[in-house]
C-alpha positions as CSV (number, residue, x, y, z in Angstrom):
1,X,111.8,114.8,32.5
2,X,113.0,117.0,29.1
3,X,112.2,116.6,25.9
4,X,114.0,116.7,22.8
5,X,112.6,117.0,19.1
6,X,114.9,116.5,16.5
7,X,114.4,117.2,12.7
8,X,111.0,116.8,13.1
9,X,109.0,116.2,9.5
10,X,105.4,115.5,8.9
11,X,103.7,116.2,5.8
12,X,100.0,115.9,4.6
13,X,99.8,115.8,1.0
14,X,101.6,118.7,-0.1
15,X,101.1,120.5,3.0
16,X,104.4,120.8,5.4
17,X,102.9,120.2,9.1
18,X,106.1,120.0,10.7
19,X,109.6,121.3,8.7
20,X,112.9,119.6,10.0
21,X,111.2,121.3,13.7
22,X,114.0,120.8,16.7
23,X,113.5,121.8,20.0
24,X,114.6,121.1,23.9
25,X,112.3,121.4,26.3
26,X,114.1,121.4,29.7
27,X,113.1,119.2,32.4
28,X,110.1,121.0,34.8
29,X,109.2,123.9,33.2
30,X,106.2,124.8,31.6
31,X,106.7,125.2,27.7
32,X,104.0,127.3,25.2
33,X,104.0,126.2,21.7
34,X,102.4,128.8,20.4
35,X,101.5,129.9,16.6
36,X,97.8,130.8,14.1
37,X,95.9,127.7,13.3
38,X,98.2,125.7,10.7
39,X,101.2,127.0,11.9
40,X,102.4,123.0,13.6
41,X,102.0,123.5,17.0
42,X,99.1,121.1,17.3
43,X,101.1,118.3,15.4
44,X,103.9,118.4,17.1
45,X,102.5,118.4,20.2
46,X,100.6,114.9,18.8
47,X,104.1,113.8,17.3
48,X,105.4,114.1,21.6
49,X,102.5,112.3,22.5
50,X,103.3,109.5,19.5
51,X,99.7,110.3,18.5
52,X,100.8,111.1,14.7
53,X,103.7,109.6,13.5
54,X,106.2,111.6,12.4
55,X,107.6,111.4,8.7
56,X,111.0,111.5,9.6
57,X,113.1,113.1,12.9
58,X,113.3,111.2,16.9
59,X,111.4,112.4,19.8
60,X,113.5,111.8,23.0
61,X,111.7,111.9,26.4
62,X,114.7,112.3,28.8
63,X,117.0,110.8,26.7
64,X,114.8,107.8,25.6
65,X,114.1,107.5,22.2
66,X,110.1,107.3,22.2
67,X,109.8,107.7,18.4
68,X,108.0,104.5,17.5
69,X,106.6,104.1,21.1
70,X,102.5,104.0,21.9
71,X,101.4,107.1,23.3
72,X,100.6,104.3,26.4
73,X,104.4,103.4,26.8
74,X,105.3,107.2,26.8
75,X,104.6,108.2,30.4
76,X,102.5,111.1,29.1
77,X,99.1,112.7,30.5
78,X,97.2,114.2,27.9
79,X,94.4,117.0,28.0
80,X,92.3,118.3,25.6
81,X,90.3,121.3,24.3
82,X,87.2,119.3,24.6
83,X,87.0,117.3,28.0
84,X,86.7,114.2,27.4
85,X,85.0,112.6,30.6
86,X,83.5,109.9,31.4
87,X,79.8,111.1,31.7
88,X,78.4,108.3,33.9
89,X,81.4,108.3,36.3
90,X,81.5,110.5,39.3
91,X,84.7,113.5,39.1
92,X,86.1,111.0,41.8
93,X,86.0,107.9,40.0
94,X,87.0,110.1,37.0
95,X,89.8,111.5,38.5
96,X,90.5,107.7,39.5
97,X,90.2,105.5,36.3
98,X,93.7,105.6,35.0
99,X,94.6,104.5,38.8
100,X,92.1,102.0,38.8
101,X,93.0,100.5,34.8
102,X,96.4,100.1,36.0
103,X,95.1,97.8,39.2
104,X,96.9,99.7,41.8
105,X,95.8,99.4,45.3
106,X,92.7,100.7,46.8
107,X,94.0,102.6,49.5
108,X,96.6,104.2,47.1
109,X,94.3,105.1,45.1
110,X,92.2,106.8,47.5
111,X,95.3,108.6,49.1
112,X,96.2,109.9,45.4
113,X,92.4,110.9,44.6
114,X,92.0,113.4,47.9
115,X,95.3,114.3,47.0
116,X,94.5,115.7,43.8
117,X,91.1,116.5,44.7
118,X,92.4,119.4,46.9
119,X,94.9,120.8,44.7
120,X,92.7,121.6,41.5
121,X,90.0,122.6,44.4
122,X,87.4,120.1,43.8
123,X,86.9,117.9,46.6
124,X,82.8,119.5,47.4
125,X,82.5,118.3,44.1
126,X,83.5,114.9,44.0
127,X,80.3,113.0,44.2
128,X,78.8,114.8,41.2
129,X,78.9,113.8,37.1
130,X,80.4,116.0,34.9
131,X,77.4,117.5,33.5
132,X,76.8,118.9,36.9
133,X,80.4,121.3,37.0
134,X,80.8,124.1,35.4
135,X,83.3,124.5,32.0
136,X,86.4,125.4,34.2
137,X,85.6,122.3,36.9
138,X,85.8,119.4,34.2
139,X,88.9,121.5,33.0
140,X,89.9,120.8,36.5
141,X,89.1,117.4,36.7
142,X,90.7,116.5,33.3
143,X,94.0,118.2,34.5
144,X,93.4,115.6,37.6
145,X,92.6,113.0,36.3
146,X,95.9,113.5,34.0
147,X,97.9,113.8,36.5
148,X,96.7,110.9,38.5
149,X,99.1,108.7,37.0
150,X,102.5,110.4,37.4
151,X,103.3,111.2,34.2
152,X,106.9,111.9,33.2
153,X,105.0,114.8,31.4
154,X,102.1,116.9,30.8
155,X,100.9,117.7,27.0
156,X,98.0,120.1,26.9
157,X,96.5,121.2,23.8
158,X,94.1,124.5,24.0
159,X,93.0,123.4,27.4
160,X,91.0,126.5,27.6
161,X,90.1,127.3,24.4
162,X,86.6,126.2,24.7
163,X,85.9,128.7,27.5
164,X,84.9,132.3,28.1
165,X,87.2,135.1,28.6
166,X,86.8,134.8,32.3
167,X,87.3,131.7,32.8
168,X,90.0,131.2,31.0
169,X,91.8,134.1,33.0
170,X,90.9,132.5,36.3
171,X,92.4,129.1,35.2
172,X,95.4,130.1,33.5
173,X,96.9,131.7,37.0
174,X,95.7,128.6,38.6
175,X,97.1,126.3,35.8
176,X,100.5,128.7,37.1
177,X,100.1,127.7,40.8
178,X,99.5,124.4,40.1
179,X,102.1,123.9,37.6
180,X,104.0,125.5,40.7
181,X,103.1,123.0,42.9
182,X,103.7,119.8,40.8
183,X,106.4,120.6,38.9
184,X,105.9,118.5,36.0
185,X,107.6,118.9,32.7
186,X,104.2,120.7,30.9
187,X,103.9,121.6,26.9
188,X,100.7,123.6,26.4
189,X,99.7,124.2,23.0
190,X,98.0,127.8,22.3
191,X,96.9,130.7,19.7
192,X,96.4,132.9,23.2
193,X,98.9,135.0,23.2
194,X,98.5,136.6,26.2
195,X,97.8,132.9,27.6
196,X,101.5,131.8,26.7
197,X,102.9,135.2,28.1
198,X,101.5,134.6,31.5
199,X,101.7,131.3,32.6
200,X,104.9,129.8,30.4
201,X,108.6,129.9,31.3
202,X,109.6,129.3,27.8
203,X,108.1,130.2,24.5
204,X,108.4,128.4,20.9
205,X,106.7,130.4,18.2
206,X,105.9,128.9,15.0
207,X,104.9,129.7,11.4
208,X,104.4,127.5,8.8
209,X,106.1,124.2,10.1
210,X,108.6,125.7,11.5
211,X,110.0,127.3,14.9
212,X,110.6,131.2,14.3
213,X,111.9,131.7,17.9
214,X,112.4,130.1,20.9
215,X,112.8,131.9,24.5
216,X,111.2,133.7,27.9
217,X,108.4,135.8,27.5
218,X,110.3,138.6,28.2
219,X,113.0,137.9,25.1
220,X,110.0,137.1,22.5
221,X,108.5,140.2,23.7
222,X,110.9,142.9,23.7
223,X,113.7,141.2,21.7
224,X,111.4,139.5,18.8
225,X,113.7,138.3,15.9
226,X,111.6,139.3,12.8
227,X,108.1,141.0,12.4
228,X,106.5,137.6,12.9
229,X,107.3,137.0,16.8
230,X,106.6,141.1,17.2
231,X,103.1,141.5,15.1
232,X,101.7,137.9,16.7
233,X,103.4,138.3,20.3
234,X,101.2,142.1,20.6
235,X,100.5,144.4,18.5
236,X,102.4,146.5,16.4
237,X,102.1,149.2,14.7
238,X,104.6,151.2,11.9
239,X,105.3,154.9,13.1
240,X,107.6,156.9,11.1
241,X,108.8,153.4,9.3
242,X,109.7,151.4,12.3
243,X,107.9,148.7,14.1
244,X,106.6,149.8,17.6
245,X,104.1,148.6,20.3
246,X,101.2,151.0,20.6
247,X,101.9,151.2,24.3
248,X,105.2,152.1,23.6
249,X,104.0,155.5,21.7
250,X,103.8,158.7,23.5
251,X,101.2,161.3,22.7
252,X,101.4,165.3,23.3
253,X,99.7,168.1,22.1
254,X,102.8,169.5,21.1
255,X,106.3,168.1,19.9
256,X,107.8,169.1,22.8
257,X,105.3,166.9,24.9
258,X,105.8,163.7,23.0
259,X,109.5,164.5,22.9
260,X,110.2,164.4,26.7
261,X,114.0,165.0,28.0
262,X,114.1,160.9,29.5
263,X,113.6,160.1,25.5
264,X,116.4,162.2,24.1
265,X,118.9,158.9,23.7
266,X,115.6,157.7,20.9
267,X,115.4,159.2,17.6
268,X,112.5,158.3,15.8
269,X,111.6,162.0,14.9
270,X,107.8,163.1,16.1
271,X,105.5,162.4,13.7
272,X,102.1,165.2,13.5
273,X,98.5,163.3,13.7
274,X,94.9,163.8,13.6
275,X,92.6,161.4,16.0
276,X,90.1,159.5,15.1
277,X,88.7,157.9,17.9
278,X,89.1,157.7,21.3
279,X,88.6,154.1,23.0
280,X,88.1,153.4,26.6
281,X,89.4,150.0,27.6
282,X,89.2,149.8,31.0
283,X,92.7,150.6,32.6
284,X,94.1,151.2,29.2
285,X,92.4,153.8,26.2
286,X,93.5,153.5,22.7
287,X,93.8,156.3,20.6
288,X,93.4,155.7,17.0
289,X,94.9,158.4,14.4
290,X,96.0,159.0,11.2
291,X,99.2,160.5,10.1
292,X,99.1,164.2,8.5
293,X,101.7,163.7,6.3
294,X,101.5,160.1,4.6
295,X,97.6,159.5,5.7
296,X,98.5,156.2,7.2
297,X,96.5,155.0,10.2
298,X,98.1,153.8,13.4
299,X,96.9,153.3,17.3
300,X,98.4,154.1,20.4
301,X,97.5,152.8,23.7
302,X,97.8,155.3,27.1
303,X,97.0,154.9,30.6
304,X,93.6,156.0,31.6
305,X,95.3,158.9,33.3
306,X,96.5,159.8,30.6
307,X,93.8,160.4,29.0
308,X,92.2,162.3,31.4
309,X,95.1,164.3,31.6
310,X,95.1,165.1,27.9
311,X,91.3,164.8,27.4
312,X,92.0,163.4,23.5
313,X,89.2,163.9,21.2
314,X,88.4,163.1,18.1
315,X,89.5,165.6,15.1
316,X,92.2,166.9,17.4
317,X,96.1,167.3,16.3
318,X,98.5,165.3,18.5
319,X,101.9,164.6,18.3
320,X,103.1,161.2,18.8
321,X,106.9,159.8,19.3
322,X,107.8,155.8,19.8
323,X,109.5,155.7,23.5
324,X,110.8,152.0,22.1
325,X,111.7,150.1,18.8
326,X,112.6,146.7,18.6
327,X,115.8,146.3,16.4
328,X,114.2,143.6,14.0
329,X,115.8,141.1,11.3
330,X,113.1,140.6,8.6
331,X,111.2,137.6,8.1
């Protein structure tokens, strides 16, 4: 099912949640709203589910006009940061309850349960309570249990927030596969940037109530409209007055080594350094320097074989040269 927001307005006070926001959100794909804290996504993710009600503006769910319909006449499954379960149910008569509130048969309901038990990987575990899974199992089980019901979509709003680094890693690529799998239109709402980038087909960045850009990870990353999208979707970094990724500066103890022959078509003009620190990050170091000339500071991120090619230490002269720069309009 797609979605369509158009002229979306809220407002709190003198605060502009949402700022005449439009956007499509095709029919089974996996959509990242994605922005800092304040920035919308959050409330117009409720404003879909008919949670807040919006000041003025239609929400369409594929092509019906849901605007002033419940959140329970929307078709929706809804998950959220914090888990919500039911702490004296079982994660099979969690997973079950929606099934079981809208009287459907027994033996339907079991065939769904086992169903869904197996895909989010949970069917040792169904006999226990919640406070007996780990963080990422109830996350599990609240996808489930949302999904139990068929909804025409799937709103998520910082499923994973609330978990560690790990965790969150493991579940995102299995969010991916099971998104995969079900193929169910699916907005997740996220200030993980590296969250949206690997599990979305579409991005929607926002800032301040409204949408700054709207496309694949690949476009947002590498064709960014304004320093916004580049600064929040990866660091940036200015070298020689441009915008550039740190992983997209090249280091040499010489010009002529940061100036290879495959760059010649680039002319950003070498710019002579000092280093300040070296940083080992596992596959990755960052080199942090400061520029002779102006004294501005900047980073640049190398392969770890590069660095143990170059051996970088700190108080050493480098010369650095952006391989790429994103052709920006200003914010």
């Amino acid at each position: 099912m797609s979605i369509k927001v158009i002229g979306a307005n809220k407002r709190y006070g003198d605060f502009a949640a949402l700022d005449n926001v439009s956007i499509d959100i095709p029919d089974g794909q996996l959509t990242s709203l994605l922005g800092p804290s304040g920035s919308g996504k959050s409330t117009l993710l409720r404003a879909i589910a008919g949670l807040d009600t919006l000041d003025s503006g239609t929400v369409l769910i594929d092509d019906d006009d849901v605007s002033r319909k419940s959140p329970q006449k929307r078709d929706i499954g809804f998950v959220f940061q914090h888990y919500a379960a039911f702490k004296h149910l079982t994660v099979r008569d969690n997973i079950a309850f929606g099934l079981k509130i809208r009287k459907r048969p027994k033996k339907e309901i079991d065939v769904k349960v086992d169903e869904l038990l197996d895909v989010v990987g949970l069917t040792v575990f169904q006999k226990r309570f919640p406070a007996q899974l780990s963080g990422g199992q109830r996350q599990r089980m609240a996808l489930a249990r949302a999904l139990a019901v068929d909804p025409k979509v799937l709103l998520l709003d910082e499923p994973f927030g609330a978990l560690d680094a790990k965790v969150r890693d493991d579940l995102r690529r299995w969010l991916r596969r099971l998104h995969e799998e079900v193929h169910v239109t699916t907005v997740l709402v996220t200030h993980d940037q590296q969250e949206a980038l690997d599990v979305s087909d579409r991005i929607a960045v926002l800032n301040k109530g409204r949408i700054e850009q709207i496309g694949t990870p690949d476009d947002l990353y590498d064709r960014p409209t304004n320093t916004f999208v580049a600064s929040f979707l990866g660091s940036t970094v200015r070298l020689n007055g441009d915008l550039v990724r740190p992983h997209d500066i090249r280091l040499g103890r010489t010009p002529e080594m940061a100036s290879p022959s495959t760059d010649a078509s680039l002319d950003t003009g070498v710019l002579k350094a000092t280093v300040q620190r070296v940083v080992n990050l596992g596959f990755e170091t960052r080199v942090e320097l400061i520029a002779s000339a102006s004294g501005e500071e900047f980073a640049a991120e190398i392969t770890r074989g590069d660095q143990n090619a170059l051996n970088l230490q700190a108080g050493e002269t480098v010369y650095a040269r952006a391989t790429k720069v994103a052709a920006l309009t200003e914010a």
